[in-house]
Backbone bond lengths (Angstrom), bond angles and torsions (degrees), N, CA, C in turn:
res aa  C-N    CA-C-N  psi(-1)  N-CA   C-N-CA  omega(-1)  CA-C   N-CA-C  phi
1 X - - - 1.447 - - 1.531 109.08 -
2 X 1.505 112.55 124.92 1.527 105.00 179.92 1.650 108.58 -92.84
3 X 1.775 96.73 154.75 1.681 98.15 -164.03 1.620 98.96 -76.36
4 X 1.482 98.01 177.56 1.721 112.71 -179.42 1.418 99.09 -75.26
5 X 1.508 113.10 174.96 1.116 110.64 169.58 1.873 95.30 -100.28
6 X 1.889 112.36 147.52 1.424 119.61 153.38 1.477 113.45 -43.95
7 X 1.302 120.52 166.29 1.258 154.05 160.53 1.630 100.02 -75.45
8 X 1.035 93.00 164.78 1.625 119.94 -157.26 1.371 106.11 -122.52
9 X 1.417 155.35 44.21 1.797 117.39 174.66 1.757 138.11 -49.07
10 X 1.595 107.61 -14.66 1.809 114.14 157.24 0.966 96.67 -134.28
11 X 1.724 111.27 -164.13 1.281 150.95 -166.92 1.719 107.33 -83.59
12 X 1.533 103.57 -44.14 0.947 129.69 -174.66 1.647 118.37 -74.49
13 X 1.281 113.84 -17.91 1.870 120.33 -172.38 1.718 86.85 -101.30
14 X 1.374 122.61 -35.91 1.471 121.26 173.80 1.624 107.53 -68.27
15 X 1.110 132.36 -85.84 1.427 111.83 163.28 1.217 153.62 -44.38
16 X 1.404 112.58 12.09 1.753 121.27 148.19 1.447 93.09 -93.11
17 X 0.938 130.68 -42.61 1.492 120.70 -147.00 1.752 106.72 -83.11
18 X 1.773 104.01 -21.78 1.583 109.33 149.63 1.010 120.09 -75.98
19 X 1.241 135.20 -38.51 1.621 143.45 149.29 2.092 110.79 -15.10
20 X 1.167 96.14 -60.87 1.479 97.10 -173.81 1.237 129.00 -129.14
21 X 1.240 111.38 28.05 1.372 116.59 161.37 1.397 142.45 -123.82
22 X 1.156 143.81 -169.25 1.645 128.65 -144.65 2.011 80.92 -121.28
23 X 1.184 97.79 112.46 2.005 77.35 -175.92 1.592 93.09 -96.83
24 X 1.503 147.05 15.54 0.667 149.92 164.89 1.877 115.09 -67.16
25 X 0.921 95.21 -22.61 1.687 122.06 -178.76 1.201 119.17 -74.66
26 X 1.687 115.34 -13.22 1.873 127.31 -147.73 1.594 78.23 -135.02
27 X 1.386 88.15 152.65 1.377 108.88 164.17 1.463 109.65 -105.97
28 X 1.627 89.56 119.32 1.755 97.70 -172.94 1.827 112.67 -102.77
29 X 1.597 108.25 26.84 1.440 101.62 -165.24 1.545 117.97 -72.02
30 X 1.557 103.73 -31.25 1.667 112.42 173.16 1.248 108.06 -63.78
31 X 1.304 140.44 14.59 1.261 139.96 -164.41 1.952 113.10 -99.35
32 X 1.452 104.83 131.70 1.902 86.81 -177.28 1.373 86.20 -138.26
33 X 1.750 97.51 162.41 1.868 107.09 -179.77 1.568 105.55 -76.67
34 X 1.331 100.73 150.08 1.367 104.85 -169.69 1.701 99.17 -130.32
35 X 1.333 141.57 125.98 1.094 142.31 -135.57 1.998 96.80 -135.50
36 X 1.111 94.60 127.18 1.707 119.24 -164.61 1.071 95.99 -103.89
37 X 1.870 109.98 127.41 1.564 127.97 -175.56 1.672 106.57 -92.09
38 X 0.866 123.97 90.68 1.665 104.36 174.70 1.478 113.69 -113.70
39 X 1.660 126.75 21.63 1.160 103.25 157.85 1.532 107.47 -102.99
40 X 1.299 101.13 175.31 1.619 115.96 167.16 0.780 124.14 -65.11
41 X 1.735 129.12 117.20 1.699 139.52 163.35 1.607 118.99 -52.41
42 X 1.337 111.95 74.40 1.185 99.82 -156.16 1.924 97.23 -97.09
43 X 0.792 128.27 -30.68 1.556 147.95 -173.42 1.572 107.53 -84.51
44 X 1.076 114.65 131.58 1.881 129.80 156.93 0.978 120.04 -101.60
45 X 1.423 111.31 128.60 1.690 114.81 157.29 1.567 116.72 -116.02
46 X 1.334 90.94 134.83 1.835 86.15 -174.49 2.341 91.30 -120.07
47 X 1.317 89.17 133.60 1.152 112.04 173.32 1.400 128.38 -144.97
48 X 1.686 104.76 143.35 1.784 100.43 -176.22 1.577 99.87 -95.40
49 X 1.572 106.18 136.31 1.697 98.13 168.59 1.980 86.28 -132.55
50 X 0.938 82.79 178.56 1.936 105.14 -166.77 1.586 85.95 -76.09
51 X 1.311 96.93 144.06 2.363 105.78 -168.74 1.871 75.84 -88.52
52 X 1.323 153.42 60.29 0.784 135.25 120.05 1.732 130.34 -120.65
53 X 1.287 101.03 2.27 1.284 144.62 146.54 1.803 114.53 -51.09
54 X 1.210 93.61 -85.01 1.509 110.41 165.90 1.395 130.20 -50.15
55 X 1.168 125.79 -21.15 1.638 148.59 170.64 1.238 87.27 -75.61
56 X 1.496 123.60 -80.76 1.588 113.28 -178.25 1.347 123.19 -22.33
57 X 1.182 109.06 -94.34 1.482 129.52 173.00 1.509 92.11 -12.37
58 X 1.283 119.86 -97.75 1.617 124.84 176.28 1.324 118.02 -4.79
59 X 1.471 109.62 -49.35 1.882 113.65 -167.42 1.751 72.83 -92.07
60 X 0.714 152.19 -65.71 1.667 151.07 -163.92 2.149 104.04 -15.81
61 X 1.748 77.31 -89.03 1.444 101.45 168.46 1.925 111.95 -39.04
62 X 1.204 102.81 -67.54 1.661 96.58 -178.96 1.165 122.91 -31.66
63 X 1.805 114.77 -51.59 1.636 124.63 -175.74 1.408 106.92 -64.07
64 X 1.345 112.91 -24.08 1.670 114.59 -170.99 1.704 96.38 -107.10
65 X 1.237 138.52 37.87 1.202 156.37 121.06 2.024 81.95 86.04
66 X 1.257 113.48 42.17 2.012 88.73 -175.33 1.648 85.16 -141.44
67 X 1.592 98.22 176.86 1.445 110.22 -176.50 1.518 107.75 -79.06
68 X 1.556 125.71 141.11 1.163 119.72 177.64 1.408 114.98 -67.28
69 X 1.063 153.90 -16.65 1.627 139.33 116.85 0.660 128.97 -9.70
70 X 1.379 147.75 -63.71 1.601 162.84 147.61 1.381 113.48 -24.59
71 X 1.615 101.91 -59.55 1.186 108.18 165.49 1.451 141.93 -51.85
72 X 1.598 134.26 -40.31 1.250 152.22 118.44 0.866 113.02 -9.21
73 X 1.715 111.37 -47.21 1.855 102.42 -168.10 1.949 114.22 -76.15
74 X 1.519 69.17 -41.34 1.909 85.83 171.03 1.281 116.32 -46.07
75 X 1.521 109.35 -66.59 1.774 112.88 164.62 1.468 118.49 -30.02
76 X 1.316 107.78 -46.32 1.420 128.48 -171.73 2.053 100.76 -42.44
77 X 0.994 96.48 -81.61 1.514 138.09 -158.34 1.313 125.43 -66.78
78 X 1.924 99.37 -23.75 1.653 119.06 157.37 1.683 96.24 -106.31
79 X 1.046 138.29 18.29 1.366 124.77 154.88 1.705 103.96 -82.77
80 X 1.586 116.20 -56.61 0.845 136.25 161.57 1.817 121.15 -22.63
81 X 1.366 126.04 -71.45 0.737 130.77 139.94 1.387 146.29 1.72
82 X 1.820 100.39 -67.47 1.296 111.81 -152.87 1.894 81.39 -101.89
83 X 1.204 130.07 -11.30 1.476 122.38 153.84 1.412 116.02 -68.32
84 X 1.269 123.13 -37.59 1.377 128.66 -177.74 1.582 132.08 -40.41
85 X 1.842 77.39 -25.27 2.024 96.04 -155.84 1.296 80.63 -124.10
């Protein structure tokens, strides 16, 4: 049986503790990719969708722990994407 992973109080007790340990050892199944914004929001879009639409999305984003903005954008960008290919 592989162990849990510890709790975290910084950035910093998580990166020693990736620093020196076997993560092969942990069970990483609760684990999901989490995707880092680093360009600039420089553009707006304003759009009407039906507020039951928007309720979704909302409970959407919540379960997936991110801002429903973020979330949209995400939708955005793997729609995008998944036309690409």
């Amino acid at each position: 049986m592989k162990k849990k992973l510890p709790r975290f109080r910084s950035d910093k007790e998580a990166e020693d503790f990736v620093e020196k340990a076997d993560l092969t050892e942990y069970d990483l199944s609760a684990m999901r990719p989490i995707r880092f914004e680093f360009q600039p929001k420089s553009e707006r879009v304003n759009m009407r969708v039906p507020r039951q639409l928007l309720d979704a999305v909302r409970a959407s984003a919540a379960k997936a722990g991110v801002p429903y903005q973020r979330f949209i954008r995400q939708a955005l960008e793997d729609a995008v994407q998944r036309k690409r290919a």
